[in-house]
N, C-alpha and C positions, 0 to 999 in steps of 0.2 A: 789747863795748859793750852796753849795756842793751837790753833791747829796748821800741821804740817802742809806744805804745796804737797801735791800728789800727782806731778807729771812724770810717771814714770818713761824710762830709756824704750827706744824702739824693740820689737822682739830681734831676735839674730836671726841672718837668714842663711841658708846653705854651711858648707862648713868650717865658711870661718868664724860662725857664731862657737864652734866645738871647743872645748868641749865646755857645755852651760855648768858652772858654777851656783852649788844648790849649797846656803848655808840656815844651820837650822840653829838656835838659839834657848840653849835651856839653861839650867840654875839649880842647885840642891830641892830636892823634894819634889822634882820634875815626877811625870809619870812614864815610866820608862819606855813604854809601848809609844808614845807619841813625839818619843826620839826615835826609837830603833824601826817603827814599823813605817814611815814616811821613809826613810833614808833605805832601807831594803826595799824597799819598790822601786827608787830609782836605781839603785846598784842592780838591781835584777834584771831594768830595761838595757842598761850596759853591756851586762855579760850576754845579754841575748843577740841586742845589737851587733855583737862583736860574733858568735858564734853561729846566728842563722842565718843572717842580713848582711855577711861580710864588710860588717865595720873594721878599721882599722884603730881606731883610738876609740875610748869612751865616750856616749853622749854625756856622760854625767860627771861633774867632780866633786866632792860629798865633805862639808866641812862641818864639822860641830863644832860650837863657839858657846862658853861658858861665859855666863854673866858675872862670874865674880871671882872664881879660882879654875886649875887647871883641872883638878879631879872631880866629878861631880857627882852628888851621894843621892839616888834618885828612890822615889818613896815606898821602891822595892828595898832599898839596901844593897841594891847592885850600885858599884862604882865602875863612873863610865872618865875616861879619861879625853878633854876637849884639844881638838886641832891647834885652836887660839883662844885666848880671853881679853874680851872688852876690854878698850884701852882706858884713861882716864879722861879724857880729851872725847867727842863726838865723832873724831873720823874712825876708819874701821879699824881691825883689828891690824896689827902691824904686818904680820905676814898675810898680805890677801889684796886688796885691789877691790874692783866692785864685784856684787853679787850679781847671777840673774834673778834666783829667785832669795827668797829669805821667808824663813818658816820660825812660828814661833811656838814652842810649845805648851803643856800646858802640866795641870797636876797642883797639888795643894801649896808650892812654892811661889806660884802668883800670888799669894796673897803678900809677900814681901818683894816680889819684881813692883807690883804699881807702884808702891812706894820710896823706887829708888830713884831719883829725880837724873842720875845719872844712866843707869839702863834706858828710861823711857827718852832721853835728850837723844842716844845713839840711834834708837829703831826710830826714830824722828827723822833725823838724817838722812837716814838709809831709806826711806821709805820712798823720794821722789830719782832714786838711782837707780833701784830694783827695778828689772819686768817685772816680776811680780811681788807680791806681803798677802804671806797667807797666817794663819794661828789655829792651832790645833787644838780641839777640846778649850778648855778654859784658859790658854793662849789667847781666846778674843780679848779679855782682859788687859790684856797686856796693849793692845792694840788701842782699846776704848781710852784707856786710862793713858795715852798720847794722843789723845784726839783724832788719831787716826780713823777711825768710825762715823765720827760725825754725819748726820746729815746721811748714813750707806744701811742697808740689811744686813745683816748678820744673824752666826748662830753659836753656839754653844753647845755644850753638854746640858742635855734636857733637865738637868736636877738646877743647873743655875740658871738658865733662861729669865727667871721672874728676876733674881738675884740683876743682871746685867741691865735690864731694861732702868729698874729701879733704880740704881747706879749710877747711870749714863743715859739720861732720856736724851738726849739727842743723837740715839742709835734706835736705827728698828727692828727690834730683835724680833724675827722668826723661830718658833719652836721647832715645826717641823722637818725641816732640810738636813742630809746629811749633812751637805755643804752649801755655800754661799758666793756665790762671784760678785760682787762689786766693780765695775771697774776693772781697776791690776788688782782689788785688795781680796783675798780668800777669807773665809773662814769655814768650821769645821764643827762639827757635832762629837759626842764623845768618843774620846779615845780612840779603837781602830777607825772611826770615820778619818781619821789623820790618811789614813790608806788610801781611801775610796778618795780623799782628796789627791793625793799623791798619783795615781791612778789616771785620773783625771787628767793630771798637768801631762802625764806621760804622751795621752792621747792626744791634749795638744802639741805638744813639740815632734810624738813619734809619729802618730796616726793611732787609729783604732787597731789596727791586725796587732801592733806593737803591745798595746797595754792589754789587749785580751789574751794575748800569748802571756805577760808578765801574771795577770790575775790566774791563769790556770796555772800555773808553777806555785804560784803562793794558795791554791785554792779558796780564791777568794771569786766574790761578785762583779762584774766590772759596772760600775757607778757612770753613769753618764752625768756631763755638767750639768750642772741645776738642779741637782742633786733627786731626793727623792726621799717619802717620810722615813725618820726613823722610827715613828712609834707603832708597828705592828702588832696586831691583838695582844700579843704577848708581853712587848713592854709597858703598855698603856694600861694593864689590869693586871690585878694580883693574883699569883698562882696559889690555886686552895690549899690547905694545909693537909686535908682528907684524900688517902691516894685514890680513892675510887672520882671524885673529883678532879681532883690533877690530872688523873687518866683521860677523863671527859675532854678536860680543855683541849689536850694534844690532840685529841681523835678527831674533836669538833676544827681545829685546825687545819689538820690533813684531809678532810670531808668538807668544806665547808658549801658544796652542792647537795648532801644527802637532808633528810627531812629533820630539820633540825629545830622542830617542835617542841615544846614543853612535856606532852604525855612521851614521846618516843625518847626524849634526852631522862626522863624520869628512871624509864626504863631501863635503859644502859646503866644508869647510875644506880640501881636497883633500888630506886625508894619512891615513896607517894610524890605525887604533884607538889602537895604542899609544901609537904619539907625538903624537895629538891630547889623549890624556888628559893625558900629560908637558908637552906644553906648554903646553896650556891651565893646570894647577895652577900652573906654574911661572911663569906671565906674570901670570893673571890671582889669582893668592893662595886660590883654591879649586878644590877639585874642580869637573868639569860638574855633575855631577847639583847639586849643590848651588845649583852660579849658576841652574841650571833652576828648582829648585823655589824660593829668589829671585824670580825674574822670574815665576815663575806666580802666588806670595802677592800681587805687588806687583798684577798687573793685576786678582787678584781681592777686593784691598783697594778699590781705584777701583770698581766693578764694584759691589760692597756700597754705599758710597756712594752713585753716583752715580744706579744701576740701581733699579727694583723686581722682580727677576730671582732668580727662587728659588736657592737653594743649590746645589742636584742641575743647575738647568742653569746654573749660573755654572760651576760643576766640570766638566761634561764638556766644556764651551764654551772651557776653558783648560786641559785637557788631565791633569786629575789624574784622568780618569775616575769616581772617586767620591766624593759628598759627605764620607766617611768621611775618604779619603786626604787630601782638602779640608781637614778638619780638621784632621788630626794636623798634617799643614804649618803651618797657623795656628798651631797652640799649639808646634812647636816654635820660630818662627821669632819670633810676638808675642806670646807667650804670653795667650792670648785665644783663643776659639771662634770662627767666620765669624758666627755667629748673634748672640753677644755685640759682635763690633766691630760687625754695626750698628747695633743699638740704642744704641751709644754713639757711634760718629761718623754716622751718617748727616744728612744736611741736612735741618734743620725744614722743614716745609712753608712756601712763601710766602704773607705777609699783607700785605694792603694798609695795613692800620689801624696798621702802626707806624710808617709813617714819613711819615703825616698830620701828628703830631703837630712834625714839621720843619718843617711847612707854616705861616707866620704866617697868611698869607691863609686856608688853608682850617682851622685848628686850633680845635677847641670852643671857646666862653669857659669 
């Protein structure tokens, strides 16, 4: 399929952009959490907006638009019922106008979205009117499979990653990332990363105070743009089947400064060297050493982040003893420097003055 122009509309400024028009796009067999939990983060920024920040209308207005009937039967077996559904024609939905943003969801029902020449002709469309086109979980699909992708990064739900690349080589799929900015075009890693996306968009439109006040209501994490890995020791290796091992893994995760050696891990696990190493490969799909140095990257990924905590003491503080060995782990593991990942994922400092501009009451003329 051709690929679409992609100039999208300027962002809206002050408040006569209000209130931003968020419409999310799902279809039978959707996965229900990548409708409802995008859309609850921005309805959350609203009600907040409206009750701490003395807003007087909503920053958000929340449409669900079904690609093919009004009711939609999502692959919980919850029936969600749509605002509008796709016209037959390429312009939008009859009661609506343009979007700012448009999200597309995702779930085992893409696998009959790409094939509708009529769905993928409309997000075509739409795609050069939107500030933004994001896709949630396996929503990249839907995206790819209009050309929309082309030639941009992207990401997925980690289980189809290989699946998308293969697909659509003229996308560069990234494993790692929650999420993805392109451009105006988003995408999204599995499932609740729909959140960490939505999150995201809040902080640009609110500011940061806004979306970290919405993320502690939902108790969630607040995701800075450019996301950040999702595959922490835990998802990236198998949990052992033996609970004295599964015990290990957690501890070794909550520890992963303490001496976490083969004779001392033997020990905890109460069995010989040899057969801790045997079983541990064989239950958990890797060597120790390896889940270790795993679990040490993971806490000194967060740590970079989160911390202003030099190199040399995040390293010995998690147990690689040196900023050195510090590193080589990094670049084997995320192919990236400790120094390089945070200059690129660490969190902007917070400003008040960007989510003034949500404020009708207090916002410049």
């Amino acid at each position: 399929m051709k690929r679409a122009s992609l100039r999208p509309r300027p962002a809206p400024s002050g408040p006569r952009g209000l209130p931003l028009r968020i419409a999310l796009l799902a279809f039978d067999d959707a996965q229900v959490l990548d409708v409802t939990g995008p859309l609850e983060v921005f309805g959350r920024a609203s009600r907040l907006l409206r009750e701490q920040y003395g807003a007087t209308e909503d920053r958000y207005a929340l449409n669900l638009l079904s690609a093919h009937g009004p009711v939609l039967r999502s692959s919980s077996g919850l029936r969600l019922v749509a605002d509008a559904v796709l016209p037959r024609g390429r312009s939008g939905p009859k009661r609506g106008g343009t979007f700012d943003t448009l999200l597309i969801a995702g779930g085992r029902g893409v696998r009959h979205v790409v094939e509708d020449p009529r769905v993928l002709s409309w997000v075509q469309a739409q795609a050069p009117r939107v500030r933004r086109l994001a896709s949630v979980c396996t929503g990249a699909f839907v995206l790819a499979a209009a050309g929309l992708l082309d030639g941009r990064r992207a990401v997925t739900h980690w289980s189809e990653c290989e699946q998308l690349a293969q697909r659509y080589p003229e996308v560069t799929v990234e494993e790692d990332p929650i999420f993805i900015r392109d451009g105006h075009v988003y995408t999204s890693a599995g499932v609740t990363a729909g959140m960490d996306l939505a999150l995201a968009l809040v902080e640009e439109d609110c500011g940061r105070d806004v979306a970290m006040a919405v993320a502690r209501e939902l108790v969630l994490f607040l995701r800075r743009p450019g996301g950040q890995s999702q595959f922490s020791a835990q998802l990236s290796a198998q949990t052992a089947e033996r609970e004295p091992l599964r015990d290990l893994q957690a501890w070794m995760v909550d520890h992963p400064g303490d001496d976490l050696r083969i004779p001392a891990l033997a020990r905890r696990a109460a069995m010989s060297e040899r057969h801790f190493r045997r079983a541990f490969t064989a239950e958990v799909g890797c060597p120790p050493a390896r889940f270790v140095e795993q679990v040490r990257v993971d806490a000194a990924r967060r740590a970079l982040e989160e911390t202003a905590d030099g190199v040399d003491a995040i390293a010995a503080r998690l147990g690689f003893g040196t900023s050195e060995s510090m590193r080589r782990a990094f670049t084997r593991i995320l192919h990236i420097s400790p120094t390089a990942y945070r200059e690129r994922f660490r969190a902007a400092k917070p400003t008040r003055e960007r989510f003034r501009a949500a404020e009708p009451r207090r916002a410049r003329p």
